[in-house]
C-alpha positions in Angstrom: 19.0 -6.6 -13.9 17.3 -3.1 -15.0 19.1 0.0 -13.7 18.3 3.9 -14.4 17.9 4.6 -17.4 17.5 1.3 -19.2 14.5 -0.5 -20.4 13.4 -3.7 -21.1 12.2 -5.2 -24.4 8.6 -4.8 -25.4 6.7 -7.9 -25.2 4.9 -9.7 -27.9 1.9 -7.4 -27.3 3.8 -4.5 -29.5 1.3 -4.2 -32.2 2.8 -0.5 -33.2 6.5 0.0 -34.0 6.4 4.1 -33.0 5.3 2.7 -29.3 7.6 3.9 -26.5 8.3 1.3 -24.0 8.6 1.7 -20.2 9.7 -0.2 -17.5 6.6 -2.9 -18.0 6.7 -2.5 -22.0 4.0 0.4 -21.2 3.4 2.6 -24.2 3.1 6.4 -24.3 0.3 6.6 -26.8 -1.5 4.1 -23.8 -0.4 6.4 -21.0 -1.0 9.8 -22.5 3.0 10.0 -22.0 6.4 8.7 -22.2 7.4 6.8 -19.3 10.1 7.4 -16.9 13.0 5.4 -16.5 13.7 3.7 -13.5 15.5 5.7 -11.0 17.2 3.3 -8.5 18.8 -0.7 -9.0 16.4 -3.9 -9.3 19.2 -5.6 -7.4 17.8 -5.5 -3.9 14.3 -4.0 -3.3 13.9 -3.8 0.4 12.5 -0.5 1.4 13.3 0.8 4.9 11.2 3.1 4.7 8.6 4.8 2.1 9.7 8.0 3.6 10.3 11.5 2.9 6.7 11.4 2.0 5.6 14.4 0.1 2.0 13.4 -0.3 0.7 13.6 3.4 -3.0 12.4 4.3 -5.6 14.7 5.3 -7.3 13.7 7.9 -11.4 14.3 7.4 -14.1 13.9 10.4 -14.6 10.7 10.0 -11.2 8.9 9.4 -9.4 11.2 12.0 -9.8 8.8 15.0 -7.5 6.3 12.5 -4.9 8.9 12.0 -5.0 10.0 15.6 -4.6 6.1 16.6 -1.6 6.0 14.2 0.0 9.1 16.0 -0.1 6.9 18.9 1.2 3.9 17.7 -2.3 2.0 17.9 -4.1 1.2 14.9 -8.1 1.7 15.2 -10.5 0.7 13.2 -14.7 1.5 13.0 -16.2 -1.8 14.7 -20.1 -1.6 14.5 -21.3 -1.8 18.6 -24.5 -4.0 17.2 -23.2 -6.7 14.9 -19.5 -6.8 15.5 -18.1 -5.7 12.0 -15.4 -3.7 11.5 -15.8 -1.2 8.9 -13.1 -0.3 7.0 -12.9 2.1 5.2 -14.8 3.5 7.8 -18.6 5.0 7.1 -21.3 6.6 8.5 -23.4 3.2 8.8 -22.4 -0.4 9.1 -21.8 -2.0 5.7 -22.6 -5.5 7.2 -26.2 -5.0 9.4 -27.0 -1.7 7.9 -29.1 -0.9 10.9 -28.8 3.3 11.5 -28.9 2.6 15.2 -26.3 0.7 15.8 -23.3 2.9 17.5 -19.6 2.8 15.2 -17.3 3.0 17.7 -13.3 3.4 17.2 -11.1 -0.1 18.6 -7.5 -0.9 18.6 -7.1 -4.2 16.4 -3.8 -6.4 16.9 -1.9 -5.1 13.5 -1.6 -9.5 13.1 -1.9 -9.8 9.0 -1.3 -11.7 6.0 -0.7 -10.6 2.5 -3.7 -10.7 0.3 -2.5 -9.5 -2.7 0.3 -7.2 -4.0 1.5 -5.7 -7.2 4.9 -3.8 -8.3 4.6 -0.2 -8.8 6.6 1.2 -12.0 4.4 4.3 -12.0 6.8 7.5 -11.8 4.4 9.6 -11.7 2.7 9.4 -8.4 4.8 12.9 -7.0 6.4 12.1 -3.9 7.3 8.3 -4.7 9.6 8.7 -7.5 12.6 7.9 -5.6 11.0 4.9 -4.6 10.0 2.9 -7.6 9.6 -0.1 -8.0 8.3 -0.7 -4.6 5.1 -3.1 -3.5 2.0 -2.0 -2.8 0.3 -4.1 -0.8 -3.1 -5.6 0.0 -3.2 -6.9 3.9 -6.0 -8.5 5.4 -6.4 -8.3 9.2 -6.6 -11.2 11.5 -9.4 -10.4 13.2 -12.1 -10.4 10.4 -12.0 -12.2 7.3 -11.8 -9.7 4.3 -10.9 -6.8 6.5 -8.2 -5.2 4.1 -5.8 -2.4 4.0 -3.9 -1.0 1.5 -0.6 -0.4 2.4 3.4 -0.4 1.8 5.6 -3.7 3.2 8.6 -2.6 5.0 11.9 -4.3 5.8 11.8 -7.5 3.4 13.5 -8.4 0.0 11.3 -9.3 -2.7 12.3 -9.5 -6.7 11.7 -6.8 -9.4 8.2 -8.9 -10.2 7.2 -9.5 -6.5 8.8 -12.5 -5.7 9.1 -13.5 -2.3 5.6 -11.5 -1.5 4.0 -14.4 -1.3 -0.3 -14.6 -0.5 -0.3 -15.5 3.4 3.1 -14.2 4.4 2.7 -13.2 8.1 3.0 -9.4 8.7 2.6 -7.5 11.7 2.4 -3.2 11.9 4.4 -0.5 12.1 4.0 3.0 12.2 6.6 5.4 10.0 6.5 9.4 11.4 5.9 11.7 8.0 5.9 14.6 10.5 4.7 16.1 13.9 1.3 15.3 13.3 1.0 11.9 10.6 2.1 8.7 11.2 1.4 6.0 8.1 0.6 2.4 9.1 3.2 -0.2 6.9 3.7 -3.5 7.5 6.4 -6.0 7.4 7.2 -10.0 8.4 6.3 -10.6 11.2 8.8 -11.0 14.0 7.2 -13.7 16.2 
């Protein structure tokens, strides 16, 4: 078990005995810095929610019909009209048929996933997730296209320090977490059914 303030050995890659070691066996001279200690218990890392969020998205021209989705509980993604791909991140043309004609039009997907990949972040710097650390950050990929990813948070499910229990194929499902009047942030967790 880690808790605040502690830190765990450096690993067998410590090549320099002035190295300061973070949560991971980081070094500062690495990082550009020293690195925080952890601020909350390895015992149980099952995160609710990823909220107060003090980093809030801004919504540009072309992603706001995601955000706007998300306000109402729906989450849209750019589908190309011609060839059937869903673009995502969303662009001005389809990255699969690449044909300029072809209308990009917003549609509600199911929110069905599976994990992709994941990795534990440690990083205390990221301003407005310090509280948070470690948490998971997670790749999904969406039932309805193969390799259709998002990168998101997972919500309501116990994993280990290192990730275990997140493991590739676990069945998620969305949910949408209010940052304020206007945002809502797509996260997943297991799904129910």
């Amino acid at each position: 078990m880690t808790s605040q303030g502690s830190e765990p050995p450096v690993g067998p890659l410590d090549t320099h005995s002035d190295a300061t070691a973070g949560p991971l066996g980081t070094h500062s001279n690495v990082l550009g810095g020293a690195a925080a200690p952890l601020v909350r218990s390895l015992d149980n890392l099952t995160h609710e929610t990823m909220g107060p969020y003090n980093i809030v998205p801004v919504a540009s021209p072309l992603t706001q019909p995601y955000w706007d989705g998300a306000k109402e509980g729906k989450l849209v993604l750019q589908r190309c009209q011609g060839c059937g791909y869903y673009n995502h991140p969303p662009n001005y043309i389809c990255i699969n048929c690449k044909n300029r004609d072809h209308e990009l039009a917003w549609e509600e997907v199911s929110g069905r996933a599976t994990l992709y990949t994941h990795y534990i972040c440690y990083d205390t710097s990221v301003s407005g997730f310090e509280e948070k650390v470690p948490y998971a950050v997670c790749i999904v990929e969406l039932e309805e296209q193969t390799g259709l990813l998002l990168m998101s948070n997972i919500l309501n499910f116990e994993y280990g320090e290192l990730g275990e229990g997140l493991t590739m194929g676990l069945p998620l499902e969305v949910v949408f977490e209010q940052v304020n009047d206007d945002v809502w942030i797509p996260q997943f967790q297991p799904r129910s059914s």
